[in-house]
VEXDREN-2710 file (C-alpha; in Angstrom, 1 decimal):
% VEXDREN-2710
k/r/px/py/pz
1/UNK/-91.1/14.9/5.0
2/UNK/-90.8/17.9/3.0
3/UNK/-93.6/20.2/2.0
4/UNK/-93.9/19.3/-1.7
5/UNK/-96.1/23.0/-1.9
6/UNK/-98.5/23.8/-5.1
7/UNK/-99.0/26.8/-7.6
8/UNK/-101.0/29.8/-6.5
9/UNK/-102.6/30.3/-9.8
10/UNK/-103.4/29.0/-13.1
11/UNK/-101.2/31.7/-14.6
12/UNK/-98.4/30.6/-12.1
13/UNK/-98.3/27.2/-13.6
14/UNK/-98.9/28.7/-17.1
15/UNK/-95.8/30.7/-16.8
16/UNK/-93.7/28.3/-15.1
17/UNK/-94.1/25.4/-17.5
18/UNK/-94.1/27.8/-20.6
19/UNK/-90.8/28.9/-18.7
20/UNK/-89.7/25.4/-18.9
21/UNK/-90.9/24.9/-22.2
22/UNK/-89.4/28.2/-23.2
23/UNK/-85.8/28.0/-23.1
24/UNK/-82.1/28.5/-24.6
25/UNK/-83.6/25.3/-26.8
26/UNK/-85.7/27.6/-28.6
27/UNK/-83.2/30.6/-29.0
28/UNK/-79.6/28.4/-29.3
29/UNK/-80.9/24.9/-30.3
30/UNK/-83.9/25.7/-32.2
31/UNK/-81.9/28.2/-34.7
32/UNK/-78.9/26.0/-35.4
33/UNK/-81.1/22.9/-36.4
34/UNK/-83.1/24.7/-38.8
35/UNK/-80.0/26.6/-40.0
36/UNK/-78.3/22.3/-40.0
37/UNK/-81.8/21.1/-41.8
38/UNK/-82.5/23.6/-44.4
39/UNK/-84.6/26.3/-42.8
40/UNK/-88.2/26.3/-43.4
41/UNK/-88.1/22.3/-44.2
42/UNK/-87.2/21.9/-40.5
43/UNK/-89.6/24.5/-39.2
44/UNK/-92.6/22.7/-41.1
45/UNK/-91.3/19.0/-39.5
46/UNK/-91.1/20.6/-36.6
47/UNK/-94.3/22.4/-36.5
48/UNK/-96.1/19.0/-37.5
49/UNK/-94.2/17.4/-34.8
50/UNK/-95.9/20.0/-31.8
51/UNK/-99.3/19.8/-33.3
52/UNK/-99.5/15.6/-33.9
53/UNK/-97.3/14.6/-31.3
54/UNK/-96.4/17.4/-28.8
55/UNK/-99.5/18.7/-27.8
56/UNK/-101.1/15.0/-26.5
57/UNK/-98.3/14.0/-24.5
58/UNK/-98.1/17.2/-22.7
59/UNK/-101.2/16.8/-22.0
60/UNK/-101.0/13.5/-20.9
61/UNK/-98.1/13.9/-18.8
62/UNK/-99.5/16.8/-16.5
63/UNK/-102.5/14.8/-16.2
64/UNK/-100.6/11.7/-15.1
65/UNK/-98.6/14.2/-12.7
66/UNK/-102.0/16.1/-11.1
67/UNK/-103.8/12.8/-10.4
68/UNK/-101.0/11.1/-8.7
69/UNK/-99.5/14.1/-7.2
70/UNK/-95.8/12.9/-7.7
71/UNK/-92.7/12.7/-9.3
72/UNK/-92.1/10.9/-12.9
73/UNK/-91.0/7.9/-10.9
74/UNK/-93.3/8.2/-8.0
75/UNK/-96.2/8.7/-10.8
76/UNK/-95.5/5.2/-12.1
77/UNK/-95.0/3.6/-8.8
78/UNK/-98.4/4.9/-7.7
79/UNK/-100.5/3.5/-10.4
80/UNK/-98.5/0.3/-11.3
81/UNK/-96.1/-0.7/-8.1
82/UNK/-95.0/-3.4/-9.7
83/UNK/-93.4/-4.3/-12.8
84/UNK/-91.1/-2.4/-14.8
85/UNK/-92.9/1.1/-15.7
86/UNK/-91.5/3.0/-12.9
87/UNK/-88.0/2.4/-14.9
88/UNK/-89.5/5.3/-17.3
89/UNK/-89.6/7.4/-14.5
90/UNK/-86.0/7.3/-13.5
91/UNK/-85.1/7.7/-17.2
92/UNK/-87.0/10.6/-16.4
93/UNK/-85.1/12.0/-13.9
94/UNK/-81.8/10.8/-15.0
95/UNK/-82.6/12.4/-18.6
96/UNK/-83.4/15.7/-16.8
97/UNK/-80.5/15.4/-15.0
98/UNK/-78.4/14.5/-17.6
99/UNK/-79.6/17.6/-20.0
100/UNK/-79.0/20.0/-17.4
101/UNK/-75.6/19.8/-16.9
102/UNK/-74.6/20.4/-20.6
103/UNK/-77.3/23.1/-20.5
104/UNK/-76.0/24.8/-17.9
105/UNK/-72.9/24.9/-20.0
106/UNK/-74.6/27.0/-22.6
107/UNK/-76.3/29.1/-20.3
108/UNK/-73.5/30.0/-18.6
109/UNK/-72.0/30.9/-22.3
110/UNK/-74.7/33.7/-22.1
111/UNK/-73.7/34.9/-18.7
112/UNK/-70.2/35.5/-20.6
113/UNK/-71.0/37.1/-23.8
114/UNK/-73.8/39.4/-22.2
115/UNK/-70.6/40.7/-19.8
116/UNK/-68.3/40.6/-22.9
117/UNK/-70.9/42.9/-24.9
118/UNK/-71.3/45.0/-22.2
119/UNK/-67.4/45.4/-21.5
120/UNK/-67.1/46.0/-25.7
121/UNK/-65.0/43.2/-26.1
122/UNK/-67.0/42.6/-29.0
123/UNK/-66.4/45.5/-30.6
124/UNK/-65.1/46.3/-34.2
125/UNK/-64.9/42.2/-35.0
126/UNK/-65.1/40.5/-38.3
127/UNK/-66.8/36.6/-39.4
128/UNK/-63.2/36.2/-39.6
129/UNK/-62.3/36.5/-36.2
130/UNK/-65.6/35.5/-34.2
131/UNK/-64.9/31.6/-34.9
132/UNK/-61.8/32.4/-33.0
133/UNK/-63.1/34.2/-29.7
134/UNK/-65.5/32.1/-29.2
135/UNK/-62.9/29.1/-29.3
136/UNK/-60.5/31.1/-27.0
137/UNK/-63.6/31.4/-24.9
138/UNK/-65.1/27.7/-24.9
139/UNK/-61.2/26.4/-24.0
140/UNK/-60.7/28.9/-21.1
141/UNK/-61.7/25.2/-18.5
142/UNK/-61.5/27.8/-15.5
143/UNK/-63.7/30.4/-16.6
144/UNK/-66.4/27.6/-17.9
145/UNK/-66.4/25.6/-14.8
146/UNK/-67.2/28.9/-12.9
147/UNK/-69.9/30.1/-15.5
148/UNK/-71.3/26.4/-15.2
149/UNK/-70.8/26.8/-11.3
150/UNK/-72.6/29.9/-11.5
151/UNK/-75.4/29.1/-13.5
152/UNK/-76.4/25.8/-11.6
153/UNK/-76.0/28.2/-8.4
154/UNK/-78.3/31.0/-9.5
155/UNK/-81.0/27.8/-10.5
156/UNK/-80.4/26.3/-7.2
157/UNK/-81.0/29.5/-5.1
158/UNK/-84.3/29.8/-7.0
159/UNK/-85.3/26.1/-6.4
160/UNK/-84.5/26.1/-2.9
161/UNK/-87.5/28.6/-2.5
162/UNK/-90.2/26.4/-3.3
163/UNK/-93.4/26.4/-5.7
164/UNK/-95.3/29.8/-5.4
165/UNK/-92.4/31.4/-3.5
166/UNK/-89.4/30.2/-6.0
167/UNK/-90.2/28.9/-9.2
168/UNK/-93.6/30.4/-9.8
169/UNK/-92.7/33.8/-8.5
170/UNK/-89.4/34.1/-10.9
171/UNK/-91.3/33.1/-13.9
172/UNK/-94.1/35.5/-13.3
173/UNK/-91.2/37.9/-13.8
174/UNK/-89.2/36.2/-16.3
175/UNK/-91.6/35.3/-18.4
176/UNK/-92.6/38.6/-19.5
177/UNK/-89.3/39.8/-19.5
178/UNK/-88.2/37.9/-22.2
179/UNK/-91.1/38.4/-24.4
180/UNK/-90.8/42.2/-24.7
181/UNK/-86.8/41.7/-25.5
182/UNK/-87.8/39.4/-28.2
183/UNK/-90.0/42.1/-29.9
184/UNK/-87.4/44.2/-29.9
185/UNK/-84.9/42.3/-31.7
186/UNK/-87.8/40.8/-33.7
187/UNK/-88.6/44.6/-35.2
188/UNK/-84.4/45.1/-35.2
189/UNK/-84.0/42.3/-37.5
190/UNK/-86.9/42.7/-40.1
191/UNK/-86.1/46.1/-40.6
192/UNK/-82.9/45.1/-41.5
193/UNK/-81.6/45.5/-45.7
194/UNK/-81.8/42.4/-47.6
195/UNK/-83.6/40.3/-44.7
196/UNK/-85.9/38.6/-47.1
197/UNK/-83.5/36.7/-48.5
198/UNK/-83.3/35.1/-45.1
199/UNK/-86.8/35.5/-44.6
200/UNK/-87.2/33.2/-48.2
201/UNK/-84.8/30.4/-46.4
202/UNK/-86.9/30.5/-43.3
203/UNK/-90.4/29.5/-45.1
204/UNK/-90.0/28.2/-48.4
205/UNK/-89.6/24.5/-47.6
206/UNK/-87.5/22.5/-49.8
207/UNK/-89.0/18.5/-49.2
208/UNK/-86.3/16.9/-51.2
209/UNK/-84.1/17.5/-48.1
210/UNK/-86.5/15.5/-46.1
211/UNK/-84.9/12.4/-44.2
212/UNK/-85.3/10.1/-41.3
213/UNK/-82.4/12.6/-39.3
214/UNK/-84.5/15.5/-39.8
215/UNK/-87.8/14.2/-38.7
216/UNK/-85.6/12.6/-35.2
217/UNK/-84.2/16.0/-35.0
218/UNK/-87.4/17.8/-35.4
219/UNK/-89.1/15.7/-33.3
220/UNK/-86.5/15.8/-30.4
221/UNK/-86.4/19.2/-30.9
222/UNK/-90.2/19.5/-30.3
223/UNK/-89.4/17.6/-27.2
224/UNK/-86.8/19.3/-25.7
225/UNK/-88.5/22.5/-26.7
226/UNK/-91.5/21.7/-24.6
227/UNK/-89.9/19.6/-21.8
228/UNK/-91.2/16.4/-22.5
229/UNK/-90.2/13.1/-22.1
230/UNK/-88.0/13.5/-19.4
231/UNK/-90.8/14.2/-16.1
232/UNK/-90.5/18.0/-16.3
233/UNK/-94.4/18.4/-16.8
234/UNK/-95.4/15.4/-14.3
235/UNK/-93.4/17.0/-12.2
236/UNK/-94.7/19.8/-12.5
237/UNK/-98.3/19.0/-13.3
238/UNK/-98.2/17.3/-9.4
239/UNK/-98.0/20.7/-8.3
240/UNK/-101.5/22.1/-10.2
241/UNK/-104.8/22.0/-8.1
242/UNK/-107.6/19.9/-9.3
243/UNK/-109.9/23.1/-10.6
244/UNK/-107.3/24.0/-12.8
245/UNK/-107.8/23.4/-16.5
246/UNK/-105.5/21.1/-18.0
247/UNK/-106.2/21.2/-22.0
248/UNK/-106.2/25.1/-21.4
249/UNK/-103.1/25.3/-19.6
250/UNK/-101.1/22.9/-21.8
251/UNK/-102.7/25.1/-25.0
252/UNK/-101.0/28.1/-23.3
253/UNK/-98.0/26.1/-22.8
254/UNK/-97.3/24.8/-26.4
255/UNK/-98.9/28.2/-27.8
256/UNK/-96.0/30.4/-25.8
257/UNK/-93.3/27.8/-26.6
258/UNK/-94.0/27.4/-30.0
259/UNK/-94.7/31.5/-31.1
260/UNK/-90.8/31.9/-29.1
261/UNK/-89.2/29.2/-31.0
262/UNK/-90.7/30.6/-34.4
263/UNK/-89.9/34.5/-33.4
264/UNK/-86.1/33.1/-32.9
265/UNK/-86.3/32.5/-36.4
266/UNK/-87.5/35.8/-37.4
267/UNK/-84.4/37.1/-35.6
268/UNK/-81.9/35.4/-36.5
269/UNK/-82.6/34.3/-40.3
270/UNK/-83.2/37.7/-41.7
271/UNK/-80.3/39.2/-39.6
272/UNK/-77.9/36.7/-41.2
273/UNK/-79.1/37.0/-44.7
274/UNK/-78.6/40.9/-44.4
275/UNK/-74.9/40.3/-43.4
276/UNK/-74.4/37.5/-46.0
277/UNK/-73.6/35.3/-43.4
278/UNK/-73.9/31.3/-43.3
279/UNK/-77.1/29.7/-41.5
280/UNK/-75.1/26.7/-41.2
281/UNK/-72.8/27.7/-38.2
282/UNK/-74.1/24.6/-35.8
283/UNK/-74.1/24.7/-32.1
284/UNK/-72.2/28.1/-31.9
285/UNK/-74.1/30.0/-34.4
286/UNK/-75.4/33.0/-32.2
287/UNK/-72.1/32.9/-30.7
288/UNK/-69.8/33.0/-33.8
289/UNK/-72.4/35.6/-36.1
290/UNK/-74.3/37.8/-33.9
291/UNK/-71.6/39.6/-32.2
292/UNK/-70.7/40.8/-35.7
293/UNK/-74.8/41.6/-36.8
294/UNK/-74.9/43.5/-33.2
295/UNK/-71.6/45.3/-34.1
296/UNK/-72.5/46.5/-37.6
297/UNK/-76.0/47.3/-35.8
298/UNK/-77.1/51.1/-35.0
299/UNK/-76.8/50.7/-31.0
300/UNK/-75.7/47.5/-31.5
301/UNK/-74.2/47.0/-27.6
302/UNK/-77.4/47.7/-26.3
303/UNK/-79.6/44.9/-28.6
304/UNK/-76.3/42.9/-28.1
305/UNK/-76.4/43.0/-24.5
306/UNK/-80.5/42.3/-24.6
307/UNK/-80.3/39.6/-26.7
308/UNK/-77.6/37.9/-24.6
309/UNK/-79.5/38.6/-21.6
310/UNK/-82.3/37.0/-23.5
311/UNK/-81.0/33.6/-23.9
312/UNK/-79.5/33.8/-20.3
313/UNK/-83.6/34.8/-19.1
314/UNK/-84.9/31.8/-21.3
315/UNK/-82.3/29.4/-20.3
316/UNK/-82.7/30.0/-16.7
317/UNK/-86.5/29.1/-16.7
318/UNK/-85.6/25.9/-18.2
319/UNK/-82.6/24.6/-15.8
320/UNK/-85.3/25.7/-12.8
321/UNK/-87.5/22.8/-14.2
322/UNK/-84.8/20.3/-15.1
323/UNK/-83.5/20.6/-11.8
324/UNK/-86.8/20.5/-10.3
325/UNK/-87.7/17.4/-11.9
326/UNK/-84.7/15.3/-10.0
327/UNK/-85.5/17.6/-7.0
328/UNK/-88.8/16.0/-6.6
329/UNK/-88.0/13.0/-7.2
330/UNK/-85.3/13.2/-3.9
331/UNK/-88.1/14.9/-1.9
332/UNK/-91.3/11.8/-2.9
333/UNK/-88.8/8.9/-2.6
334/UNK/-85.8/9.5/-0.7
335/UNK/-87.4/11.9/1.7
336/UNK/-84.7/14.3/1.6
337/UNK/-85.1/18.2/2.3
338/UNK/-85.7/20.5/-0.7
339/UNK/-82.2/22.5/-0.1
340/UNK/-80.2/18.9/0.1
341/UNK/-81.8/18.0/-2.7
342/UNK/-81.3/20.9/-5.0
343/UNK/-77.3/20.8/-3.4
344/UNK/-77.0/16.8/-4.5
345/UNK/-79.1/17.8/-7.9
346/UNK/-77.1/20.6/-8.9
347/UNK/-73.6/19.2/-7.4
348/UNK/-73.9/16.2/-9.7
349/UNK/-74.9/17.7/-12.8
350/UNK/-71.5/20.1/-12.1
351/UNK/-69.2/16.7/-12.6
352/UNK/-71.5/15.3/-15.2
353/UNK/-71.3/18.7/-16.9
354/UNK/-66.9/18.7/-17.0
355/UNK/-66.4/16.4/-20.0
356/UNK/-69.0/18.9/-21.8
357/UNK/-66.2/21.5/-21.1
358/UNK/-63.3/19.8/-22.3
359/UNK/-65.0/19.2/-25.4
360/UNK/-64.3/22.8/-26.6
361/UNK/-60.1/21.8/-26.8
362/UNK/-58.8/20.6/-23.6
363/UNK/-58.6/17.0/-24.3
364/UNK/-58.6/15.4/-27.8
365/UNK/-60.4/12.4/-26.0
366/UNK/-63.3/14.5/-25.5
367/UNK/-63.1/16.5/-29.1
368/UNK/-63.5/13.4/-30.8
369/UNK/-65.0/10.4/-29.0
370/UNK/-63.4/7.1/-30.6
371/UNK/-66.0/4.9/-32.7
372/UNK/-68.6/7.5/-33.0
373/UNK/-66.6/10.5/-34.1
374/UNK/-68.3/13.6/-32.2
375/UNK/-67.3/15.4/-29.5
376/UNK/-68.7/14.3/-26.0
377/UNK/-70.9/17.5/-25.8
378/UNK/-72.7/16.4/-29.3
379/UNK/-73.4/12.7/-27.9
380/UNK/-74.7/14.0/-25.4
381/UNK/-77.3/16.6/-27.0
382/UNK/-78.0/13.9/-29.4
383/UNK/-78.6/11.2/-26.5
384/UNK/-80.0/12.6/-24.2
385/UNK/-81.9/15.7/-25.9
386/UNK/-82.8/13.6/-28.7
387/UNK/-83.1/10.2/-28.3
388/UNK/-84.1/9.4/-25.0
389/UNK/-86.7/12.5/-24.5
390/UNK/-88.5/10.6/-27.9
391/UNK/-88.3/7.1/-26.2
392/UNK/-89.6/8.5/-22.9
393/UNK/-92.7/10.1/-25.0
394/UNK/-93.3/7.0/-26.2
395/UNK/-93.6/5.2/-23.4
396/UNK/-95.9/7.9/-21.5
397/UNK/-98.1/7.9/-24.5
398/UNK/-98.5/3.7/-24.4
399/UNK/-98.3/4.0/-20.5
400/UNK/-101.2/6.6/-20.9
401/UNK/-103.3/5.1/-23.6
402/UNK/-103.3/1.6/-22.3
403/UNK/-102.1/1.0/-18.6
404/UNK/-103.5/4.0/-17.0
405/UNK/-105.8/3.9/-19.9
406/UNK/-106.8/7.1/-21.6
407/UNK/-110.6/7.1/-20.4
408/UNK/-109.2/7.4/-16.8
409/UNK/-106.7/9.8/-17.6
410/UNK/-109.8/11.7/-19.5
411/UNK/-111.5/11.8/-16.0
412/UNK/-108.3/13.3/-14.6
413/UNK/-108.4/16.2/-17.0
414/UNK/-112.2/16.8/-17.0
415/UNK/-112.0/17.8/-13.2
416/UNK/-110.9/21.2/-14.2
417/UNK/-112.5/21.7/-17.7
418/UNK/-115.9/22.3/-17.9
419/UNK/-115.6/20.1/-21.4
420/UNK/-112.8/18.5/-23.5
421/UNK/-114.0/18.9/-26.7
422/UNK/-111.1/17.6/-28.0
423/UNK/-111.0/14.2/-25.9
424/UNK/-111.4/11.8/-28.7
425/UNK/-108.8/13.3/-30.8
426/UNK/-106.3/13.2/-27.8
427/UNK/-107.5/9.5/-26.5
428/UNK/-106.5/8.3/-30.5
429/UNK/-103.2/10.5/-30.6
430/UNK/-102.2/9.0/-27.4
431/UNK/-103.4/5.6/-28.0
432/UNK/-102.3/5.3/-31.8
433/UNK/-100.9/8.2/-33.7
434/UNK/-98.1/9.1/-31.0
435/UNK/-96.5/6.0/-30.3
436/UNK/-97.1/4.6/-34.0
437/UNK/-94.8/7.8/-35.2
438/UNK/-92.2/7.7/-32.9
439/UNK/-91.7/4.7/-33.0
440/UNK/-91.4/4.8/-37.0
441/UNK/-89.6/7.6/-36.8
442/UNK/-87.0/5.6/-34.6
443/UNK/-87.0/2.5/-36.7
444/UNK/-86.0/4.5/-39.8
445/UNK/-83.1/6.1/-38.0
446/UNK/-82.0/2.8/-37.1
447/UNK/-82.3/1.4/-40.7
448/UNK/-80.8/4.8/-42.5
END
């Protein structure tokens, strides 16, 4: 059986799971859905979302990882062997799974417009003619398969390293990485002429806006932004030693996610208001209008290349834990070897991840799905990094708060705190607050 192996330090697992949590969602998904929902509406939904429903599930999940020490489905084998509860485990995995192979699309976007900046491809363009490149780009199916190739590669190299030797010791160094690029563009953009405008769009709310698709959205956007509902922090909660804290490490977690998600904001909103430009651009927003803001920039190749390595930093953290997530689940149950685990992981999401590509022009079929009328790539952000991270949530939180029970999960996360102060809070949130909202939240979608 293979060595399942454990972090070396609280900060280890702090940065690793804030490098899961921290991700291309916050820097490529995060700023196109509050662009999509009317800025600083979205932001508030979104910020209510971490605070109500983010923060007790996370903490809920790691627990439920630490005290059985396994994978999401392993986790609900342990504790109930039979019955039906493990099947929220392999939606787990299979979400995980499912999210990394169109994720490692967009990653691998990053890998191609950092070399394109750096190569001043990008140079002297217009709004005009950004919509374009990127198009040529996105339907060039040899040159994404390899940057989607690529990408799962570079995550698969780093898995097959382990815990403290892989995945801990690349975040250590990713981590930090990517917050220092951040300030940079973060100063960049607010210095900018006329960024207030965006600044206004980015924090004065407008709740007429307010609908059942923003708070889904919002709430699958808080999530995806912190790995949840899909086994990432079970996972990677089986890996954290019983004298770590677990309310202080998951504060760290949603603290560092949430701060990066907002400072995207500050970046991009200001920048794009001082250029006149559209927040509304969807899915290919930094693509389409940033190569033009970096162009018109002083030094504009250099905070253009940064910021593309950025998103390629970010997004790499989070395909290590997606991947990890099926990668345990091989090791626990089918007692496969880390490396032919990480090869079957990483080879599937590859052919999972092709109709993603030929969503960008190479077959109408996948352009336009019949019935639903969005591309394949859409259904499958909207399935899989919306809808089923919020109905696997939901069913950790009642798992939690009623099978496990929350006063034996509150022993669980006592071992390494001197004292919850918080417990009663958590044990209602889990109990009654998170599964009463999202489950709302999903009847009104169905009803609207």
């Amino acid at each position: 059986m293979a060595s399942r192996g454990k972090w070396s330090s609280s900060i280890g697992f702090v940065l690793a799971a804030a490098g899961s949590a921290i991700g291309i969602g916050n820097i490529w998904r995060f700023p196109y859905m509050t662009g999509k929902y009317g800025g600083a509406l979205f932001l508030f939904v979104y910020l209510a979302a971490v605070i109500l429903l983010g923060m007790p599930v996370l903490i809920a999940e790691i627990a439920l990882g630490r005290f059985t020490g396994k994978n999401p489905v392993g986790a609900f084998k342990e504790l109930r062997p039979r019955g039906l509860w493990k099947l929220v485990g392999y939606l787990g995995v299979v979400t995980g799974v499912m999210i990394l192979s169109y994720y490692s699309l967009i990653s691998g976007w990053t890998l191609g417009y950092f070399f394109k900046t750096m190569t001043g491809s990008l140079k002297n363009i217009a709004t005009t003619t950004t919509p374009g490149i990127f198009n040529a780009f996105a339907k060039n199916f040899w040159l994404q398969g390899l940057l989607l190739a690529a990408f799962l590669f570079i995550t698969g190299y780093i898995v097959t390293k382990g815990i403290a030797g892989g995945i801990e010791k690349a975040c250590k160094f990713l981590m930090p990485v990517l917050v220092v690029i951040m300030l940079i563009l973060l100063v960049r953009s607010l210095t900018l002429p006329g960024a207030g405008r965006g600044l206004e769009f980015y924090l004065k709310p407008d709740f007429s806006r307010l609908t059942p698709r923003v708070i889904i959205d919002a709430l699958g956007q808080a999530f995806f932004s912190l790995s949840l509902g899909m086994g990432a922090m079970i996972t990677y909660g089986s890996y954290l030693k019983k004298e770590e804290s677990i309310p202080a490490g998951a504060a760290w977690v949603a603290f560092l996610d949430t701060v990066t998600a907002v400072m995207a904001g500050f970046i991009i909103f200001p920048a794009l208001a001082a250029y006149g430009m559209s927040p509304a651009g969807g899915h290919p927003l930094v693509f389409h209008i940033l190569p033009v803001i970096f162009d018109r920039m002083p030094f504009g190749i250099w905070f253009g290349m940064l910021f593309f390595l950025l998103l390629g930093v970010a997004a790499l953290a989070s395909t290590i834990s997606l991947l990890e997530v099926a990668v345990a689940y091989c090791i626990d149950e089918r007692k496969w070897s880390r490396k032919k685990s990480v090869l079957a992981a990483s080879g599937l999401s590859f052919v999972i991840g092709i109709p993603s590509i030929l969503s960008f022009g190479n077959m109408k079929f996948f352009q336009k799905l019949p019935l639903i009328n969005v591309s394949f790539f859409e259904m499958m952000d909207f399935v899989w990094g919306t809808m089923a991270l919020s109905i696997g949530a939901l069913f950790i939180a009642i798992f939690v708060g009623y099978v496990w029970k929350s006063s034996n999960a509150l022993k669980e996360i006592n071992l390494g705190a001197k004292k919850f102060r918080y417990a009663w809070i958590w044990s209602f949130s889990v109990k009654f607050l998170c599964p009463l909202l999202i489950l709302l939240t999903l009847l009104l979608l169905l009803i609207h």
